[in-house]
PAGU-633933 format. One record per residue (C-alpha): x, y, z; residue in one letter; residue number from 0. Coordinates in pm, whole numbers. Example, Ala and Ser with C-alpha at 12.3 -4.5 7.8 and 13.67 -1.06 7.14 Angstrom:
2
[[1230,-450,780],'A',0];
[[1367,-106,714],'S',1];
END
This chain:
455
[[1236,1748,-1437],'X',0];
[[1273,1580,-1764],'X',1];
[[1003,1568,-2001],'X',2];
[[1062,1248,-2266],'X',3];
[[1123,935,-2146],'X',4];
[[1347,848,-1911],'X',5];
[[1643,609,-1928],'X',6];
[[1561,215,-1796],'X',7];
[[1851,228,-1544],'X',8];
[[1733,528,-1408],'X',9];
[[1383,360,-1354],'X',10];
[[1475,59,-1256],'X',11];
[[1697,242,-980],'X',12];
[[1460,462,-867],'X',13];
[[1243,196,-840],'X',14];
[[1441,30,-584],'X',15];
[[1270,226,-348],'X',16];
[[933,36,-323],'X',17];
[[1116,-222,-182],'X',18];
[[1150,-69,172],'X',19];
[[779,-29,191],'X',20];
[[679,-370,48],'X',21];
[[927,-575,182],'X',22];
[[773,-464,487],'X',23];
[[414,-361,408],'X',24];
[[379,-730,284],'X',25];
[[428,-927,563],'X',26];
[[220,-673,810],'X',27];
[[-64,-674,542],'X',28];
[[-45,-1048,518],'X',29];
[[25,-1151,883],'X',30];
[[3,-936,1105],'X',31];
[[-372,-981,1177],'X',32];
[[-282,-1367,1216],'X',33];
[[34,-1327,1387],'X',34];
[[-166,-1129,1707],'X',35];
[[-445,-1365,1668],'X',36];
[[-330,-1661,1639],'X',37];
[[110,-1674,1737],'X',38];
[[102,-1395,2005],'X',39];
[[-255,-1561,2124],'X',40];
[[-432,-1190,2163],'X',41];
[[-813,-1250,2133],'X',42];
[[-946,-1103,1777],'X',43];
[[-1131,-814,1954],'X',44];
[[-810,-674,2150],'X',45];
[[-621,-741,1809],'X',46];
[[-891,-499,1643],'X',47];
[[-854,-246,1867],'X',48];
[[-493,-266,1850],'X',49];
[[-452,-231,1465],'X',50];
[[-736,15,1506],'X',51];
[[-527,277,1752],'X',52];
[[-197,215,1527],'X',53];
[[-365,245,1183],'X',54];
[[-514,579,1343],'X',55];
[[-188,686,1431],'X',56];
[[0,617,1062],'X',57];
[[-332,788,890],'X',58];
[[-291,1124,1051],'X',59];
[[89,1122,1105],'X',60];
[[107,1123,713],'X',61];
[[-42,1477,661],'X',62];
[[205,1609,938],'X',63];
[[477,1432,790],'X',64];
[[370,1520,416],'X',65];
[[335,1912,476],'X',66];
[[628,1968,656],'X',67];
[[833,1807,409],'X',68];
[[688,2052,179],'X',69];
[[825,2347,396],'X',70];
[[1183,2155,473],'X',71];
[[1536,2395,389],'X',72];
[[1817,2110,376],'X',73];
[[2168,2109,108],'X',74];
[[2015,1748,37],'X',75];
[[1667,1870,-70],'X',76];
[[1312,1836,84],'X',77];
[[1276,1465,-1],'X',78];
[[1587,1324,-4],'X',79];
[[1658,1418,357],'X',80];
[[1397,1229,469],'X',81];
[[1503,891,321],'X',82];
[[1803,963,484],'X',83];
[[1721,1004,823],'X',84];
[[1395,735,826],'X',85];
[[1565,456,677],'X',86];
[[1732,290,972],'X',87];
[[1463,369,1225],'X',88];
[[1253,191,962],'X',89];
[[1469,-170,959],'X',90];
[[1502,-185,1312],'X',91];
[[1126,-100,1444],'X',92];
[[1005,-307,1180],'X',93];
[[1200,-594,1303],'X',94];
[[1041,-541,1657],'X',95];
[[689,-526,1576],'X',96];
[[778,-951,1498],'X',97];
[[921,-1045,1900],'X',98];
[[630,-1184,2132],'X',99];
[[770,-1010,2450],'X',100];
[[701,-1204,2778],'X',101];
[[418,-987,2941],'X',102];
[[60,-1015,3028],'X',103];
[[-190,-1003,2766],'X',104];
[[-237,-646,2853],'X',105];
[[149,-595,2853],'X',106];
[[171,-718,2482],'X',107];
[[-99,-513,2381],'X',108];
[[65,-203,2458],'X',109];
[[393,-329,2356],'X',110];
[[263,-371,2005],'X',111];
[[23,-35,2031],'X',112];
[[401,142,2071],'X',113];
[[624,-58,1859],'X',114];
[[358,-51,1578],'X',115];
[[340,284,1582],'X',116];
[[717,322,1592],'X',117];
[[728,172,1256],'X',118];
[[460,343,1123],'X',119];
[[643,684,1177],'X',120];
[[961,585,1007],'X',121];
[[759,413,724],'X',122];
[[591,752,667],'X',123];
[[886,935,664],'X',124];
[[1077,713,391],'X',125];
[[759,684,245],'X',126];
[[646,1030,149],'X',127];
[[1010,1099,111],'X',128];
[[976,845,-155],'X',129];
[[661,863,-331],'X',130];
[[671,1277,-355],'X',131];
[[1014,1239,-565],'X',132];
[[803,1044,-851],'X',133];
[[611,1329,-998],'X',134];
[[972,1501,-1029],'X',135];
[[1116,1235,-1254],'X',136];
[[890,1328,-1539],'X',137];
[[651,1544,-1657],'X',138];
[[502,1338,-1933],'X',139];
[[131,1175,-1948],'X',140];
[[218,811,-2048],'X',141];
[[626,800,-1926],'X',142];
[[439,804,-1585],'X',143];
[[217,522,-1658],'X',144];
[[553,370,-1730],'X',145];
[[748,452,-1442],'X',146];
[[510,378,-1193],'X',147];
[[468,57,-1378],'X',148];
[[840,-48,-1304],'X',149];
[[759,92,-949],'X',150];
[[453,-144,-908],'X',151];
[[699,-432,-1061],'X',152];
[[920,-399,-756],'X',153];
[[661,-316,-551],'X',154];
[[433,-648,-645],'X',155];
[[764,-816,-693],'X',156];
[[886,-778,-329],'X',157];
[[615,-822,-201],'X',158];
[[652,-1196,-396],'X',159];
[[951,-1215,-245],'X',160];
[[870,-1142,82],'X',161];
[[601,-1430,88],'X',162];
[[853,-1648,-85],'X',163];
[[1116,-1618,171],'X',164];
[[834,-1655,457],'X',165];
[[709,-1941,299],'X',166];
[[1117,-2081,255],'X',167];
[[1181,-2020,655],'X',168];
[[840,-2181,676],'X',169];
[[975,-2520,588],'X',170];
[[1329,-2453,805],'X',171];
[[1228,-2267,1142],'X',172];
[[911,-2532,1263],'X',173];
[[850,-2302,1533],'X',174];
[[646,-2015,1403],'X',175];
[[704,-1745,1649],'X',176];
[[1083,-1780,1591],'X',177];
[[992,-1790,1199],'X',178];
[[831,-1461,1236],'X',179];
[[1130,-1284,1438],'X',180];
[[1391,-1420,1183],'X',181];
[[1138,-1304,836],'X',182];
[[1108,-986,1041],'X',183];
[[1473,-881,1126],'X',184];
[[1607,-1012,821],'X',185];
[[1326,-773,614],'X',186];
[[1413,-514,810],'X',187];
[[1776,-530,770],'X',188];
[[1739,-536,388],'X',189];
[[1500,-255,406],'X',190];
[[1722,33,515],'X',191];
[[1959,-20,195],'X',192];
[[1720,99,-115],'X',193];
[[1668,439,59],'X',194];
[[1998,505,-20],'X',195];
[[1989,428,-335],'X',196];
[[1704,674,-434],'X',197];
[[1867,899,-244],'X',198];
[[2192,856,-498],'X',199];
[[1973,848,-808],'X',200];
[[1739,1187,-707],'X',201];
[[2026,1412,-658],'X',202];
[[1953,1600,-951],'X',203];
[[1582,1604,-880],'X',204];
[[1549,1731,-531],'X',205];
[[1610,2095,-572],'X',206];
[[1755,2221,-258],'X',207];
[[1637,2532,-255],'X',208];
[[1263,2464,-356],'X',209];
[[985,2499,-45],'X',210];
[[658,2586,-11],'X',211];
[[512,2915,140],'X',212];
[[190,2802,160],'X',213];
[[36,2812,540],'X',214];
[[-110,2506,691],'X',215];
[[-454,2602,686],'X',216];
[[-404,2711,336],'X',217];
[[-251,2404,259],'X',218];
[[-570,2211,367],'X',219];
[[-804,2392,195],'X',220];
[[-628,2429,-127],'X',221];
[[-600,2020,-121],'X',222];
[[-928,1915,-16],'X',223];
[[-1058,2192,-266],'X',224];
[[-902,2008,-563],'X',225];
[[-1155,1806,-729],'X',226];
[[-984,1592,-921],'X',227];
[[-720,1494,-594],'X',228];
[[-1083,1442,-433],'X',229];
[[-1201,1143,-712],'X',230];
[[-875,997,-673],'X',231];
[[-839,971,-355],'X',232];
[[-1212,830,-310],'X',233];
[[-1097,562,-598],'X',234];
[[-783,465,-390],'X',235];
[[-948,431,-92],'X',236];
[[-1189,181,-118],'X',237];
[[-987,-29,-414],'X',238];
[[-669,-29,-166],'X',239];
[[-846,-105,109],'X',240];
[[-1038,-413,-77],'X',241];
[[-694,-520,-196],'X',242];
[[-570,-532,207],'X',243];
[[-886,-712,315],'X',244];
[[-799,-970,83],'X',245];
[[-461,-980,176],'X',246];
[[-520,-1011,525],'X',247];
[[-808,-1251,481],'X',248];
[[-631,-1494,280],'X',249];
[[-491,-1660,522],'X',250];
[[-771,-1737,748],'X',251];
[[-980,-1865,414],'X',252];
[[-714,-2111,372],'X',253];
[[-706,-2192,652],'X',254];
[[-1030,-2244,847],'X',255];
[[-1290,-2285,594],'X',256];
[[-1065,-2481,266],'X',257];
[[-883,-2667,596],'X',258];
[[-548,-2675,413],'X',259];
[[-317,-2452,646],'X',260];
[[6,-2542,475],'X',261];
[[-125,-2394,144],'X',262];
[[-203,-2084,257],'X',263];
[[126,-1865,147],'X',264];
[[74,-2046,-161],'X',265];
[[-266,-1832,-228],'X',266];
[[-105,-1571,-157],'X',267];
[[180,-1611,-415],'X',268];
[[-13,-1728,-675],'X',269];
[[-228,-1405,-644],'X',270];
[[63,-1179,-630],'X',271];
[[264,-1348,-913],'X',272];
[[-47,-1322,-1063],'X',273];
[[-50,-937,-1015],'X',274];
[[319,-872,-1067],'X',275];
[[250,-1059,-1466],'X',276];
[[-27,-819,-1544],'X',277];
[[133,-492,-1491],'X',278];
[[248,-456,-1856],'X',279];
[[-137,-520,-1932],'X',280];
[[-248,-242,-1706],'X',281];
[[56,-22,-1876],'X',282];
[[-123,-99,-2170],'X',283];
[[-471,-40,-2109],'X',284];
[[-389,299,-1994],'X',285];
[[-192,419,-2268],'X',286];
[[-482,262,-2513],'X',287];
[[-773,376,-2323],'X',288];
[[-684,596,-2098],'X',289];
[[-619,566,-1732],'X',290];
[[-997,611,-1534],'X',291];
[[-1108,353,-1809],'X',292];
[[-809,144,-1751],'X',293];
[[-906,151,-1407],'X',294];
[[-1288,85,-1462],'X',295];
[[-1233,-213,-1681],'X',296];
[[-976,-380,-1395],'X',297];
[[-1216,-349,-1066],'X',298];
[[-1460,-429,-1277],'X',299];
[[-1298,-756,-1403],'X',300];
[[-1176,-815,-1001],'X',301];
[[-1553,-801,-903],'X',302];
[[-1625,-1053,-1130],'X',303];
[[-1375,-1296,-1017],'X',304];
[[-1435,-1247,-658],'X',305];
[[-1804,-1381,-623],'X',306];
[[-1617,-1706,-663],'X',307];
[[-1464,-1712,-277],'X',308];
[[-1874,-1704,-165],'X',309];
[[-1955,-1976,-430],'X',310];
[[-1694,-2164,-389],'X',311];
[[-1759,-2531,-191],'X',312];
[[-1490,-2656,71],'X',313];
[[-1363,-2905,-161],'X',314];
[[-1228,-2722,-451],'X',315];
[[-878,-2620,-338],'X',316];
[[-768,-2591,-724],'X',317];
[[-1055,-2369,-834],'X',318];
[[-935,-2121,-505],'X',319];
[[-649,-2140,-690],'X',320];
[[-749,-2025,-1001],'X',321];
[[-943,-1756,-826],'X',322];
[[-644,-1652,-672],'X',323];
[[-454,-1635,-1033],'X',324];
[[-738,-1398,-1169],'X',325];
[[-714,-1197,-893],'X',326];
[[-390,-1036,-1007],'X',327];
[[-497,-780,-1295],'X',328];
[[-722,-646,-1002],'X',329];
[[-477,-639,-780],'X',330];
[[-258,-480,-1018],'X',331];
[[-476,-210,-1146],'X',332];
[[-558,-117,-798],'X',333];
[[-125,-87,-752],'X',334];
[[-78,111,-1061],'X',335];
[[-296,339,-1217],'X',336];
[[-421,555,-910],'X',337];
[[-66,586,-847],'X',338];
[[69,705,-1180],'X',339];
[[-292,963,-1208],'X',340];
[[-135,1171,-884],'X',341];
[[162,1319,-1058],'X',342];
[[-96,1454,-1283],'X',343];
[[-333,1578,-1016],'X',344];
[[-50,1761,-835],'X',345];
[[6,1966,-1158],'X',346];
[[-369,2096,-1140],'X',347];
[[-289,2270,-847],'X',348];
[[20,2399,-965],'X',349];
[[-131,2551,-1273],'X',350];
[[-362,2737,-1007],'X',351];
[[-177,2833,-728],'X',352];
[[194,2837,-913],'X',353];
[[307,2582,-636],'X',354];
[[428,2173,-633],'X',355];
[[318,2056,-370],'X',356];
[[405,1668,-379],'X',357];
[[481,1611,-54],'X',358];
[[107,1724,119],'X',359];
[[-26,1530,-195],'X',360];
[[116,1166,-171],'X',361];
[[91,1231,215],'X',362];
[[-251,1264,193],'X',363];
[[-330,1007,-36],'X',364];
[[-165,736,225],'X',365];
[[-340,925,504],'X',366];
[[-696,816,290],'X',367];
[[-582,481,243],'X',368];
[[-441,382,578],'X',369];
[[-715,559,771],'X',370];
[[-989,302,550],'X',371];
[[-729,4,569],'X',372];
[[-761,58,953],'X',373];
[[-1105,81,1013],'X',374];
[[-1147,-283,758],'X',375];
[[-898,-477,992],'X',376];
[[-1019,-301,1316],'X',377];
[[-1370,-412,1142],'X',378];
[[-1265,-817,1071],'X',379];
[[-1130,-826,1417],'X',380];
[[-1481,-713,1593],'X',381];
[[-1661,-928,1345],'X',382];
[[-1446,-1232,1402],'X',383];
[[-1485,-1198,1765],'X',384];
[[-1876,-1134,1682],'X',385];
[[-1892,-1447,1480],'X',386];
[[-1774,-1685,1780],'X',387];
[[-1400,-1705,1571],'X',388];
[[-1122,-1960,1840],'X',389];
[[-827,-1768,1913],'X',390];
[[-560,-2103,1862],'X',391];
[[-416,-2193,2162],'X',392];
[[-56,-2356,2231],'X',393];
[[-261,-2725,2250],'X',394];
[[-528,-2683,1930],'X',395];
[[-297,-2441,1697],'X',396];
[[-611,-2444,1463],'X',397];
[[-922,-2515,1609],'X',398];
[[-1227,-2605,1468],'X',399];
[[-1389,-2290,1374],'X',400];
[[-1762,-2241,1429],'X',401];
[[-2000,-2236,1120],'X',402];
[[-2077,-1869,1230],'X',403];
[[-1717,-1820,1203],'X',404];
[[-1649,-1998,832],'X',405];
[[-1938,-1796,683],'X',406];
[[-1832,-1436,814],'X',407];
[[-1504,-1528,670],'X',408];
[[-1642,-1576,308],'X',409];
[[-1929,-1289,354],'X',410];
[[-1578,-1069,412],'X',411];
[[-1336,-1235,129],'X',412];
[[-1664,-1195,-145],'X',413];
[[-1955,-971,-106],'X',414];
[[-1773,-702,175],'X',415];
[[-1505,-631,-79],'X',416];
[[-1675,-639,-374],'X',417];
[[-1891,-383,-239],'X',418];
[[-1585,-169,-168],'X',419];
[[-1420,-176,-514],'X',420];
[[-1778,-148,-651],'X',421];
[[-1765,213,-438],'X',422];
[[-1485,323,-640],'X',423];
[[-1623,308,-1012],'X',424];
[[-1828,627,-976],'X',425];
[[-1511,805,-919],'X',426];
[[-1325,685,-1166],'X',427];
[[-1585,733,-1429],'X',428];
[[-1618,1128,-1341],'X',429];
[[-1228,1160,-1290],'X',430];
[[-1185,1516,-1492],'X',431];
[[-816,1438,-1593],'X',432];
[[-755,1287,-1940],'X',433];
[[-434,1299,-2138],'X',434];
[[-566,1586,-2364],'X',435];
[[-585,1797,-2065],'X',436];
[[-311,1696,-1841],'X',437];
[[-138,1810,-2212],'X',438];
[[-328,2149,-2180],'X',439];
[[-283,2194,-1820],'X',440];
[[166,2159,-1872],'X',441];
[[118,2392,-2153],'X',442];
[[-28,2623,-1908],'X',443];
[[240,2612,-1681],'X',444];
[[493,2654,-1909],'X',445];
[[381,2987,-2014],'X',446];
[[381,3131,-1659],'X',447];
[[664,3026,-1535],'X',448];
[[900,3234,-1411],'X',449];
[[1168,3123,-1744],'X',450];
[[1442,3171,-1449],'X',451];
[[1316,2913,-1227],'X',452];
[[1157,2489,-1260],'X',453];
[[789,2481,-1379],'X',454];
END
């Protein structure tokens, strides 16, 4: 593990590796809620139920995943074995979960229950693989900051340009079920190349030898009992899952209640270009004021911004638009700084217990934020159904929605998810680590380390 700075090749190639999971993470965040509602013509209830059972699924297949890879003996190290074996079963699932098979209603259903979670097993495996290499890259306070920040560039930035490209086949392929299968097997094609690369780049950072002893149920306790892993993972959990309830939201905002369908990738590029310009800031922010207040100024900011969907009248597409563009230092803090405080988290525990643990950590972490990101969509579904929300059909592709339907759209764009990233300000504002002791805590290790072995 190096300890200065690290090189901006090696960053940028190690980087690569967000790619896989926003390339694809993007368009299922984005569409997938609309592509069962209103392409595969599944009514918004079944669709609930459907991303409810799958998100269950990927939330509780990430602890499995994450403490086993802890425990794995391979030549090509605990991590990078992983990216090797998930990264094809990743492309090609992912490219399924995007073909409207010709079944019943209840055969569809079930095809996308089993197909979904298909791709959510292979995502978790690159994706722990992944994520549990970053706290090996570095040891120091702010280099993190900066690495994750050129992780959040690629990760913000492919997400970009997976909208872009959606928004380009938009304009070629009229027909938007065919639209969907091409954006989904040609993402999932490029997906299965940047595991590889990582897996080049780490091979001096995934010790082959190195495993954990620690037994499951110790394993469990010893995370859950970690206070400061606690806070985080509280913070991450409701500002991720705000972040996907916009995302997913977007479109139907666009929509149904500003009536200007054609526009609505457009939001959603604006927002993320938005997001992908203001990482540098939030590099900033944490280096000047630390990361939790970082953090605490960004949501804050984001809650400000986001009474404006509620306020805003039917008319005034350009101010969404502007809303939209403000929305991307929230969007970014909520992409960044939890991410770059977990490295130092992880090294809490090992101070204590004299073990790294990175895999149960970043598995864990996921498991919080799918496991709320599945209960919010399985929640819009039921609500949309609630609020008397027309499923399209092949005649009326978008039907007039109700007013019940128009308002429980804005009450979940504005006041639902401000109330969620307003939940996650306590947490950051009692968050124990600071740079001063993440500092005190390395010094630590370093003087009880065996000298013979990797601190």
């Amino acid at each position: 593990m190096q300890s200065g700075k690290l090189p901006v090749k090696t960053k940028l190639l190690f980087s690569t590796g967000d790619l896989s999971s926003t390339l694809t993470l993007a368009i299922q965040t984005f569409f997938q809620l609309y592509f069962l509602t209103d392409i595969a013509r599944i009514p918004p209830a079944t669709v609930g139920w459907i991303i409810g059972i799958t998100r269950m699924w990927d939330a509780f297949n990430d602890p499995i995943v994450g403490m086993l890879s802890d425990r794995i003996r391979s030549r090509m190290g605990r991590r990078r074995v992983l990216l090797a074996y998930g990264s094809i079963p990743l492309g090609l699932a992912f490219a399924f979960c995007w073909i409207i098979p010709p079944f019943s209603e209840l055969g569809n259903s079930i095809y996308f229950i089993l197909i979904i979670i298909a791709f959510d097993t292979a995502f978790t495996i690159v994706h722990v693989g992944y994520n549990a290499l970053t706290p090996r890259m570095t040891s120091d306070y702010d280099e993190r900051s900066s690495l994750n920040g050129y992780r959040m560039v690629f990760s913000l930035g492919g997400t970009l340009a997976a909208i872009i490209f959606s928004t380009v086949m938009a304009g070629i392929v009229q027909d938007e079920a065919t639209r969907f299968a091409v954006v989904g097997f040609t993402l999932g094609g490029i997906a299965m190349i940047p595991p590889w690369i990582v897996f080049v780049v780490t091979r001096d950072v995934d010790i082959a030898g190195e495993t954990s002893r620690m037994q499951f149920r110790q394993a469990l306790k010893t995370t859950f009992s970690n206070r400061a892993f606690m806070m985080l993972a509280c913070m991450y959990l409701a500002s991720w899952t705000a972040t996907c309830v916009i995302a997913a939201m977007l479109v139907y905002y666009a929509s149904y209640y500003l009536q200007v369908p054609g526009q609505a990738n457009y939001f959603v590029l604006v927002a993320q270009s938005s997001s992908v310009l203001s990482i540098p800031l939030c590099v900033w922010l944490a280096r000047v004021w630390d990361k939790p207040k970082a953090f605490i100024a960004g949501i804050g900011f984001w809650c400000v911004v986001l009474t404006g969907f509620l306020a805003l009248p039917q008319s005034a597409v350009s101010v969404a638009y502007l809303i939209a563009l403000l929305c991307g230092p929230g969007i970014a803090t909520a992409a960044v700084i939890p991410w770059s405080m977990l490295p130092d988290v992880i090294e809490v525990e090992q101070q204590q217990s004299g073990e790294r643990r990175e895999g149960t950590y970043y598995a864990f972490i996921s498991f919080f934020q799918k496991l709320g990101t599945g209960f919010a969509l399985w929640g819009i579904g039921q609500a949309l159904g609630l609020s008397g929300y027309l499923t399209p059909t092949t005649d009326q592709q978008f039907p007039v929605q109700p007013e019940s339907a128009l308002n429980m759209i804005r009450l979940i764009i504005g006041p639902a998810t401000i109330v969620l990233l307003l939940m996650s300000l306590p947490f950051a504002w009692r968050y124990p680590i600071t740079r001063t002791s993440h500092t005190n805590t390395l010094e630590q290790i370093r003087r009880t380390a065996d000298p013979a072995g990797q601190p």
